[in-house]
N, C-alpha and C positions, 0 to 999 in steps of 0.2 A: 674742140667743137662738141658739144652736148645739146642733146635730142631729147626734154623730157616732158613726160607728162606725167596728169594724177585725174584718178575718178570723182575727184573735188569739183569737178565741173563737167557741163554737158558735154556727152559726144558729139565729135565736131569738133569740140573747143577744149580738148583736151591738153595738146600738144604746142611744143615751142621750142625753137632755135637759137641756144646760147653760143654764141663765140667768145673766142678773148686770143689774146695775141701779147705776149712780151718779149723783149729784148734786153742782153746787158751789153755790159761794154766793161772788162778788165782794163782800167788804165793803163795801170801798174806794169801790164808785161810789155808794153811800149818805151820803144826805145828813151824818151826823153824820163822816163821814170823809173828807167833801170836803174839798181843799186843805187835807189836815193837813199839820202842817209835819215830823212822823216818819216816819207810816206815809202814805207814797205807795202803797203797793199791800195788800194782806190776800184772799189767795182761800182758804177752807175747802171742803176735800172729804171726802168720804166716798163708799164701795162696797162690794159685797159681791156674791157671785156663785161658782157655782158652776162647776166643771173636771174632765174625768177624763184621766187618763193610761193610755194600754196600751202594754204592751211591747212593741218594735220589733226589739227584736235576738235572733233565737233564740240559747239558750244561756247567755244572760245570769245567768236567773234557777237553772237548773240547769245547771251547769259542766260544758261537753264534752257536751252532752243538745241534745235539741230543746226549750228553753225555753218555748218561744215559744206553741205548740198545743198547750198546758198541757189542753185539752180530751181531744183525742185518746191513745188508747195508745201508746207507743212500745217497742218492744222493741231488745234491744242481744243479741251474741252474748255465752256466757259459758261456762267451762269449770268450774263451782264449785258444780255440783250432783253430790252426792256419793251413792253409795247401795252395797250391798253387805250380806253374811252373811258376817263371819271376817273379810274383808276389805274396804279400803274404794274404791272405786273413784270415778273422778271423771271425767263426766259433760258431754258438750257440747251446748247447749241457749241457746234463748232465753230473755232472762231481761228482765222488767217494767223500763223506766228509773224507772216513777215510775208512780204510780196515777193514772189517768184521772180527771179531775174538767169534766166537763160544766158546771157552775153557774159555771165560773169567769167574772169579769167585769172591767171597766175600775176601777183605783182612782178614789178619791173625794177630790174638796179641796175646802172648803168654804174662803172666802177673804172677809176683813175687813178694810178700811183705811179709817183717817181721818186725812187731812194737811191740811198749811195753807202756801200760800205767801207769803212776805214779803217786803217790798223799803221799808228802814227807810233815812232820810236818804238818798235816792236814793243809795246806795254800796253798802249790804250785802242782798247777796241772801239768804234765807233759805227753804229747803224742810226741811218733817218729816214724816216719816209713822210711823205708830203702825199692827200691822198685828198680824192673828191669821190662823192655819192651821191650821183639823180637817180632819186627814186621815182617812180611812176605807175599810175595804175591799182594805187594801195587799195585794196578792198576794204571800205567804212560809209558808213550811215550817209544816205543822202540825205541831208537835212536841210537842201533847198528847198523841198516841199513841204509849205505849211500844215499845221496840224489841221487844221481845215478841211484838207482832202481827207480825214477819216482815219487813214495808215499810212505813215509819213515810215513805215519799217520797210528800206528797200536798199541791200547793201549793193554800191557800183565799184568800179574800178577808176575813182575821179582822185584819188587819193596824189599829191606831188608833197615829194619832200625834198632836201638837200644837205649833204651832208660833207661836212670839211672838214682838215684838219690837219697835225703833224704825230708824228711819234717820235723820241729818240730813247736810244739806248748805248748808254757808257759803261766799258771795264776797264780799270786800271788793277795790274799786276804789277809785284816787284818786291823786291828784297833788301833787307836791311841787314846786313852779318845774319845770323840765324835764324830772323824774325822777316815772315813771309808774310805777306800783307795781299787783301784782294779786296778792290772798291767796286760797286757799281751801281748804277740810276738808272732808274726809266722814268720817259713823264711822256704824258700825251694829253694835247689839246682838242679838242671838239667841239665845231659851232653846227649846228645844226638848225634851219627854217623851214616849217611848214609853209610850203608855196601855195595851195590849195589843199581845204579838205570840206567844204561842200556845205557851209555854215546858214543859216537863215539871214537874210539881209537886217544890220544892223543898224542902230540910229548913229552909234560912234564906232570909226575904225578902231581906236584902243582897248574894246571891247571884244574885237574880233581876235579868235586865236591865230588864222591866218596870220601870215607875216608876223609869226611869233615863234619863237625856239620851239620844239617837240617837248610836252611834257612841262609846261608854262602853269604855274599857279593862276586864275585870275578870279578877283574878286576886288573889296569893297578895300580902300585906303581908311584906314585905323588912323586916328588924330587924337588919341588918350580919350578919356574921360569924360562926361559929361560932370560938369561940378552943379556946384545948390545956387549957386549963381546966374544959373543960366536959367533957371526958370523963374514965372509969373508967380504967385500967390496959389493961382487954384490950379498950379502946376503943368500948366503949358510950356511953352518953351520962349525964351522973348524973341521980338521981334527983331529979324534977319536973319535968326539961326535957320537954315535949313531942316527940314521936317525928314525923321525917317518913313520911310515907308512899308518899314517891318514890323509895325504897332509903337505902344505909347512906350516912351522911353523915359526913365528915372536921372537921377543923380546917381552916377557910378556906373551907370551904362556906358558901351561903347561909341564915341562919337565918330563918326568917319566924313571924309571928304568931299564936297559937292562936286564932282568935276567939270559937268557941265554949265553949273553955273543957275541952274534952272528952281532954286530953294525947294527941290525936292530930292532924297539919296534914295535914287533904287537902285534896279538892276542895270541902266544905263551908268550909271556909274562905276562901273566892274571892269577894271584892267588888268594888266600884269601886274604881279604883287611876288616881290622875291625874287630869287633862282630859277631855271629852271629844277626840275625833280632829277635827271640829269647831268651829274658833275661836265663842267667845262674842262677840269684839270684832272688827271690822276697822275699820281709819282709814287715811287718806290726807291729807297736807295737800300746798301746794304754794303757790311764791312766783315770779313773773314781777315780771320789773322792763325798763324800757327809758329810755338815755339817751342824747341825741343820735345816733339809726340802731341802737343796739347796744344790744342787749335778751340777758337773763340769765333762763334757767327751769328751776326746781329742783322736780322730786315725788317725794316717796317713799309709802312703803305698809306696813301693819303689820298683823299677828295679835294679839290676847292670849286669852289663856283656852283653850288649847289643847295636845295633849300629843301625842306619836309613840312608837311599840314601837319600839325599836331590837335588838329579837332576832332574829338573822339568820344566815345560814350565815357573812356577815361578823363578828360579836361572839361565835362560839365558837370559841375558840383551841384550835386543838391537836386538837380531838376527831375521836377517829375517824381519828390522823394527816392531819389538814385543817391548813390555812393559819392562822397566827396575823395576826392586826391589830394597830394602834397603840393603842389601846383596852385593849390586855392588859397594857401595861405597867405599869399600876398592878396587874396581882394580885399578891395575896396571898400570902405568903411569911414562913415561918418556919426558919432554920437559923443555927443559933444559934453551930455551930461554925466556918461562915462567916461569920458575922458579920453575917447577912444576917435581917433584921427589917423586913418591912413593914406591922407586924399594924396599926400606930397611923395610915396614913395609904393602907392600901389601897384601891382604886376599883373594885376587878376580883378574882371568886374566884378560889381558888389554879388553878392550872395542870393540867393532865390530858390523856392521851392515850386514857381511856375516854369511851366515854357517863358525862354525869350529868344523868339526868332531873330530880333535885334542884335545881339551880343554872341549869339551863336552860329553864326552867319559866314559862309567863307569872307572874310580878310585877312589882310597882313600882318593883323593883331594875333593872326594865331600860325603865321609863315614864318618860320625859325629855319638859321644857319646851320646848315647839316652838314660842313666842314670837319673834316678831323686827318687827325696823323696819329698810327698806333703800332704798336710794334707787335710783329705779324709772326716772329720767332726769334729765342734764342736760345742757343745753344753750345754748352761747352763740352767739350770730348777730350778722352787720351786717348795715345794709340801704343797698344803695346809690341815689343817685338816679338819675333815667335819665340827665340832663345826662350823668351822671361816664361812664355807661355808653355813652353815644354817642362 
């Protein structure tokens, strides 16, 4: 049972009441599993218990703010109140960081696990566990309230999340004449959904991050390239193509997806795109070996199910007279009187020294697989006796 609280929030609403409660159960020392000749050991558990978390770090949760005393008011100086007749004058004044919310409180995790450990032909160890996570109460932006009201900055405790999953972990031991050998893995799965997080009512639910994993890319579906083909004479686009709504687009430009059908691509068009930012997989195996004093051990470590934005002031070539990267050298390129054609195996839109909000826009065109497997140590050893050492 734990009793805690923090000065993160108003008195009064300091304080909070976690429990938890577990149980195992040794199989193994049960008559029907005595002196088996497999399972030498078998222990099931289970638990459940609750946790809150509060914010520690002012600033955290509101950037460059006082985070933290999400209760209290805080004011910031500002020059951006404007007022006047004929003219318009602009104004130095205190101005709100964020709306006072008093009721604010400590998040909420409601937490579930049932595992079992094993030890099969006295060689292989084996742990699992199987685990769920309702979260509740998250402290983040309420961003029901339209920008309309003025200051839509008001963090609550509306925040639901959910968190599943497995983990196991394998050791195999054992001997071969003088060559001792030790294997072992872990992997663990994790699905995770934002059940609510307080969003602005949308035109498309696929637009919505709600009911979407934690940590979800979303933006505009990428569909390659605009070619020379796709436009008019005086450089319009023909007709049926869908119009972007991020300015005039070229040949070589990024074309992306109509989703709702409506021959215009804006921001109602913005889904999931990728991975989440979040692996779904992590594993590790690893192999130790030792023969006479000299011993070998080898681990590596891996993601899957996971994606990275790579749009950055590094992957915009040229704009704005900025620096270009290696990354640019697949764009897009048409000149034909150079001899110069890269429409059939371009990587990268055409080249430019303006803005193009078009092309540099969150999509998928720039949502890359962040998968990997890398070896994490190795290392060879002898071991000397003391005789030799003396």
């Amino acid at each position: 049972f734990s009793y805690f609280g923090s000065d993160a929030f108003a008195p009064g609403n300091r304080w909070g009441f976690y429990p938890a409660i577990s149980a195992a159960w040794i199989a193994s020392n049960e008559p029907f599993l005595e002196d088996n000749a497999v399972v030498s050991r078998l222990k099931i558990r289970a638990s459940a218990g609750k946790t809150g978390y509060a914010e520690t770090d002012e600033g955290s949760l509101l950037a460059g703010q006082n985070g933290r005393y999400l209760y209290q008011q805080y004011y910031a100086y500002s020059t951006t109140l404007y007022t006047g007749d004929g003219q318009v004058n602009s104004n130095s004044g205190l101005n709100p960081l964020y709306i006072a919310n008093p009721g604010i409180f400590a998040e909420q995790s409601m937490k579930y696990n049932i595992g079992a450990d094993l030890n099969l032909l006295r060689r292989l160890n084996l742990t699992l566990d199987v685990y769920l996570d309702k979260r509740s109460g998250i402290v983040t932006l309420d961003n029901t309230i339209p920008g309309s009201f003025g200051n839509n900055s008001i963090s609550t405790n509306l925040g639901n999340q959910t968190n599943k999953g497995f983990e196991v972990t394998a050791a195999y031991t054992g001997k071969a004449g003088k060559l001792g050998y030790a294997i072992t893995g872990i992997t663990g799965y994790n699905k995770n959904r934002i059940d609510y997080m307080g969003e602005v009512p949308l035109k498309h639910d696929y637009t919505a991050q709600t009911g979407k994993p934690s940590g979800s890319f979303i933006g505009l579906v990428a569909d390659g390239f605009y070619d020379i083909t796709d436009f008019k004479p005086d450089g319009t686009l023909n007709a049926g193509l869908p119009v972007p709504a991020f300015g005039a687009v070229q040949a070589g430009d990024i074309r992306y997806k109509d989703l709702d059908g409506d021959g215009v691509v804006n921001n109602d068009d913005r889904t999931v795109i990728g991975r989440p930012e979040f692996p779904q997989f992590t594993y590790a195996f690893g192999l130790n070996l030792d023969y006479r004093g000299f011993d070998l051990g080898v681990f590596l470590q891996g993601v899957a199910g996971s994606s990275v934005n790579i749009l950055n002031s590094q992957t915009t070539a040229f704009v704005n007279n900025g620096n270009a990267f290696p990354i640019a050298l697949g764009a897009w390129a048409y000149y034909p009187d150079q001899h110069i054609d890269t429409r059939a195996s371009a990587t990268y839109p055409r080249l430019t020294t303006f803005a193009n909000d078009n092309n540099y826009t969150s999509s998928s065109f720039w949502v890359k697989d962040r998968d990997f497997l890398r070896v994490r140590n190795l290392e060879l050893g002898a071991s000397f006796r003391q005789e030799w050492l003396e």
